[in-house]
C-alpha positions in Angstrom: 1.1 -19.5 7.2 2.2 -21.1 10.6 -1.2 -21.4 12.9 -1.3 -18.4 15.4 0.5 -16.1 12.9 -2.4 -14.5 12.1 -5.6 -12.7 14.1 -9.2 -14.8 13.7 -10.6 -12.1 11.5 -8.1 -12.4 8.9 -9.2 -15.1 5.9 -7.3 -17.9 4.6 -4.8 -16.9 2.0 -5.2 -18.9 -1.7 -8.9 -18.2 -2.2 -10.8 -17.8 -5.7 -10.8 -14.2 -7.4 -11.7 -13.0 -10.7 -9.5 -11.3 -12.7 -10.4 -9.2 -15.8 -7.9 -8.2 -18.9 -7.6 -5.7 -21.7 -5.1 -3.9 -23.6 -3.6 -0.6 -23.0 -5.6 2.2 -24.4 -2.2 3.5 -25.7 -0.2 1.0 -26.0 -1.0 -2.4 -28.3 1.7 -4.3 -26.7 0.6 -4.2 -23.4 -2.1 -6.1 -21.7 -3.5 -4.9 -18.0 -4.5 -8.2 -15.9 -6.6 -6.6 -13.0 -8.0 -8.6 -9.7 -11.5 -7.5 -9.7 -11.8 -9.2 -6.0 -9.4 -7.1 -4.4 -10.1 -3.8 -6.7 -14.0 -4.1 -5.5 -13.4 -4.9 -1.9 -13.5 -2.3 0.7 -10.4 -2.1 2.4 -9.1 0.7 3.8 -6.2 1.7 6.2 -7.1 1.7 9.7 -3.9 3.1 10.5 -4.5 4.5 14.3 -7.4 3.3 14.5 -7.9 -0.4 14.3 -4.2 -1.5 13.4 -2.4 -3.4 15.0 1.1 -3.0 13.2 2.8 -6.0 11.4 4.6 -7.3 15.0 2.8 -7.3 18.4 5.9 -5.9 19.9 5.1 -2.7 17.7 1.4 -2.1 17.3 1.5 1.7 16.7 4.1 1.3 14.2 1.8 -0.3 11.2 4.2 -1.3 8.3 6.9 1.1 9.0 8.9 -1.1 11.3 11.6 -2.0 8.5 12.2 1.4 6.7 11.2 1.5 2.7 12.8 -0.1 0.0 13.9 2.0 -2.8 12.5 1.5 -6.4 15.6 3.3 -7.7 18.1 6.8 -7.5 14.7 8.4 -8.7 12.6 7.5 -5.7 15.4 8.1 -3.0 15.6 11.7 -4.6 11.9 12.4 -4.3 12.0 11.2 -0.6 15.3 13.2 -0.1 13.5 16.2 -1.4 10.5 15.9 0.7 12.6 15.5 3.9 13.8 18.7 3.3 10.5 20.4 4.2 10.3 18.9 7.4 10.8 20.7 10.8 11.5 19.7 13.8 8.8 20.6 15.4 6.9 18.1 13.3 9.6 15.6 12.8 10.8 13.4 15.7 14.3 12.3 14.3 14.9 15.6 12.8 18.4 15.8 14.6 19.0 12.0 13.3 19.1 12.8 10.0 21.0 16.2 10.0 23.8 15.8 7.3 27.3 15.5 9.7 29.1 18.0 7.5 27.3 21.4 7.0 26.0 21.5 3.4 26.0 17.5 3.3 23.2 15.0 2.2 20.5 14.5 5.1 21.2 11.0 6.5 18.0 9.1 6.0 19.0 6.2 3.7 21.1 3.4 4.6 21.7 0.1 3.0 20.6 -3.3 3.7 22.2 -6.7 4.6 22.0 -7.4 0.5 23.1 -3.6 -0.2 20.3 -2.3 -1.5 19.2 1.2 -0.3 16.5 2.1 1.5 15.1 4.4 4.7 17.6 4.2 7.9 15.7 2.5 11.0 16.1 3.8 14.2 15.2 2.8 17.4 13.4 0.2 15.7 11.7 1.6 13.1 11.7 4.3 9.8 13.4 6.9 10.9 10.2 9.1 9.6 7.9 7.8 11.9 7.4 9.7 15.1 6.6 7.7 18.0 3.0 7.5 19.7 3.5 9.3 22.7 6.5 10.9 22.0 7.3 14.4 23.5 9.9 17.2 23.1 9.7 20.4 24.0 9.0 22.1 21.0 7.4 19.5 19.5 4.1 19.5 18.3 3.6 16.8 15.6 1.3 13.9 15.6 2.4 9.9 15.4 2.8 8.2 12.1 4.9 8.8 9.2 5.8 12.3 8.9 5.7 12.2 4.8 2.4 11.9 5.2 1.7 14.5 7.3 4.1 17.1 5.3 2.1 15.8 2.3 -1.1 17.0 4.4 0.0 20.5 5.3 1.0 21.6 1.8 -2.0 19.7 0.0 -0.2 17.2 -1.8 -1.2 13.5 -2.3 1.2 11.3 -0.1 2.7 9.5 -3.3 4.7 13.0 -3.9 6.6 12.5 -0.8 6.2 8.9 0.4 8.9 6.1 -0.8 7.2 4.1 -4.0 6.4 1.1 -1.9 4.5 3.2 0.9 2.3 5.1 -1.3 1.4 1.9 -3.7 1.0 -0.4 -0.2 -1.2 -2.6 -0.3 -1.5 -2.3 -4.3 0.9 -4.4 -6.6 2.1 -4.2 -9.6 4.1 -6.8 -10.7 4.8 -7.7 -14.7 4.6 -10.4 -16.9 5.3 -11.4 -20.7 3.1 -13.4 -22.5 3.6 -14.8 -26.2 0.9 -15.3 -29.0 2.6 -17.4 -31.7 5.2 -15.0 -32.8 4.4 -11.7 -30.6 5.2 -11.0 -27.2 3.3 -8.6 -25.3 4.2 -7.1 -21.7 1.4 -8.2 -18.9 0.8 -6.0 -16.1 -0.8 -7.2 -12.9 -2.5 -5.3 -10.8 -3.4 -6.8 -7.9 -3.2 -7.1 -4.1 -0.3 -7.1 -1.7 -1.3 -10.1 0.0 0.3 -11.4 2.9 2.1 -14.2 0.6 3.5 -11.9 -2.1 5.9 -10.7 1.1 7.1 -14.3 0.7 8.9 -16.1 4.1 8.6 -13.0 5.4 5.2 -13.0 5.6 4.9 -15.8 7.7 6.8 -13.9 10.8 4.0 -10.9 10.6 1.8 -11.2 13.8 -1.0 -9.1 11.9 -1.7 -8.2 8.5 -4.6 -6.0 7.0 -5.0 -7.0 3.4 -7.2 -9.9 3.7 -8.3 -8.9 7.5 -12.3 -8.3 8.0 -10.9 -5.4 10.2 -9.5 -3.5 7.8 -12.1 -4.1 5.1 -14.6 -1.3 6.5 -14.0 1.6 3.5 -17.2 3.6 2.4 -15.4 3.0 -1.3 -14.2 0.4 -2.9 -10.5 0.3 -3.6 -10.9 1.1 -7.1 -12.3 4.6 -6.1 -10.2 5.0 -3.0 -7.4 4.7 -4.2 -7.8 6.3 -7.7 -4.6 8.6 -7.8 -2.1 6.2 -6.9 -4.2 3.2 -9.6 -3.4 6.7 -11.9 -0.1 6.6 -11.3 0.4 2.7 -11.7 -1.7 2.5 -14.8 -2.0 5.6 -16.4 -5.0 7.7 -16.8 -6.7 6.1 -19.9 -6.2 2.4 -18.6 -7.5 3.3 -14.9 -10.9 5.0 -16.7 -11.2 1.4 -18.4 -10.4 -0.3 -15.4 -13.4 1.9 -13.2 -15.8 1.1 -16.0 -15.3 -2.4 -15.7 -15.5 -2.2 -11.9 -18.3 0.4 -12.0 -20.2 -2.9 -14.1 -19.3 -5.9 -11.5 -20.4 -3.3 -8.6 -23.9 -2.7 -9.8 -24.3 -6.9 -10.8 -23.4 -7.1 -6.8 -26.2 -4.7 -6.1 -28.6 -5.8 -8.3 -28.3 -9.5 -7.6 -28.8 -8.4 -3.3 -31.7 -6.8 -4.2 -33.7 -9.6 -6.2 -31.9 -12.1 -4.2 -30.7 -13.5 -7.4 -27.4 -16.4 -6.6 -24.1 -13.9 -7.4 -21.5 -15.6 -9.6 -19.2 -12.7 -8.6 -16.3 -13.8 -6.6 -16.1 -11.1 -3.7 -13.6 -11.2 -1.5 -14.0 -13.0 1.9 -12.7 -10.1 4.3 -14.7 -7.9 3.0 -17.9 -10.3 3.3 -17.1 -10.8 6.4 -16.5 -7.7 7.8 -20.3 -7.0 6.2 -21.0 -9.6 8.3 -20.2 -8.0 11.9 
């Protein structure tokens, strides 16, 4: 990480974590490798209100300055479908994305320099995310990523209408193949959405939350926060063994505070140091 990238409250990247496996409840083939550092911290998304966005230029914009990546046809569909329950009196770019044949396909998606497909930008930015301070008559909606918000007013969770990588940011799931003499089994990795995974790319990001004591000020840990969308990564059966196992490491952290007993448990550093403050 190039020195200055980076705000004074976020940690150094490459630090110890602990990492717990087990199989798949339904599935003998597949192992779950789970980071119970990050899983355990409490990060949260400060998201208007502490965030600075991922370039100083943009700081109400948070991680929507690019547009989403699509996972597949599947996810474009979903995101497709939830535009179309947006208004314009919620919806900044409402007019943008009107289809330029009547009956046509709303024009949210564009492709990238390598051709893969994801959310258009415009002015500098998703096209679903209104602008703070941004005012039309008419216009009543709030800044931030309208998915969200439509998932708001008709009580959904925001991984029904949000783009796969939105809803599972800062979660990753990568996957991995392991083989014991003669069988192979399928490894997946649950872990955290560091600031290297983003590769070179990381490096030009002026501010990033993941391992920032700023961001690392939830009243949950991440394992409870953000049990729906661990659900839908996971599965129902492997998340409930996944909680037990953090429910366990969570009370050895309490119990060793309270007898002041020297804690072998790797915990991560934002979130001891945003204790710290």
């Amino acid at each position: 990480m190039p020195v200055g990238s980076a705000t004074m409250s976020e940690v150094k990247p490459g630090f110890a974590r602990d990492w717990v496996e087990f199989f798949d409840p339904n599935d003998d083939e597949t192992i779950f490798k789970c980071d119970l550092t990050w899983l355990t911290s409490f990060w949260t998304c400060i998201y208007g209100d502490g965030c600075q966005g991922v370039f100083k230029s943009q700081p109400n914009s948070g991680c929507c300055t690019e547009g989403a990546m699509y996972t597949d046809e599947e996810d474009e569909e979903r995101t497709i479908k939830a535009a179309a329950y947006l208004t314009p009196d919620m919806w900044q770019y409402y007019n943008e994305a009107r289809p330029k044949k009547p009956g046509g396909a709303l024009r949210i998606s564009e492709k990238d320099e390598d051709g893969e497909r994801k959310t258009r930008r415009v002015d500098d930015g998703c096209i679903f995310l209104n602008r703070k301070g941004y005012e039309a008559e008419g216009f009543t909606g709030s800044f931030g990523c309208v998915l969200h918000h439509v998932a708001q007013r008709d009580g959904k969770h925001f991984a029904d209408t949000k783009p796969d990588v939105c809803w599972q940011l800062p979660l990753r799931r990568s996957f991995e193949t392991r083989e014991y003499g003669e069988r192979e089994y399928s490894v997946t990795v649950i872990g955290e959405y560091e600031r290297l995974a983003w590769g070179d790319g990381g490096d030009d990001f002026d501010w990033y939350c993941t391992s920032n004591s700023d961001a690392h000020v939830g009243s949950e840990p991440v394992y409870i926060s953000n049990k729906y969308e661990l659900e839908l990564l996971m599965g129902k059966d492997a998340y409930n063994e996944l909680a037990r196992l953090c429910d366990v490491r969570m009370q050895h952290i309490r119990d060793s505070a309270a007898r002041n007993l020297p804690l072998f448990i790797i915990q991560h550093p934002a979130t001891l140091a945003a204790q710290k403050k």
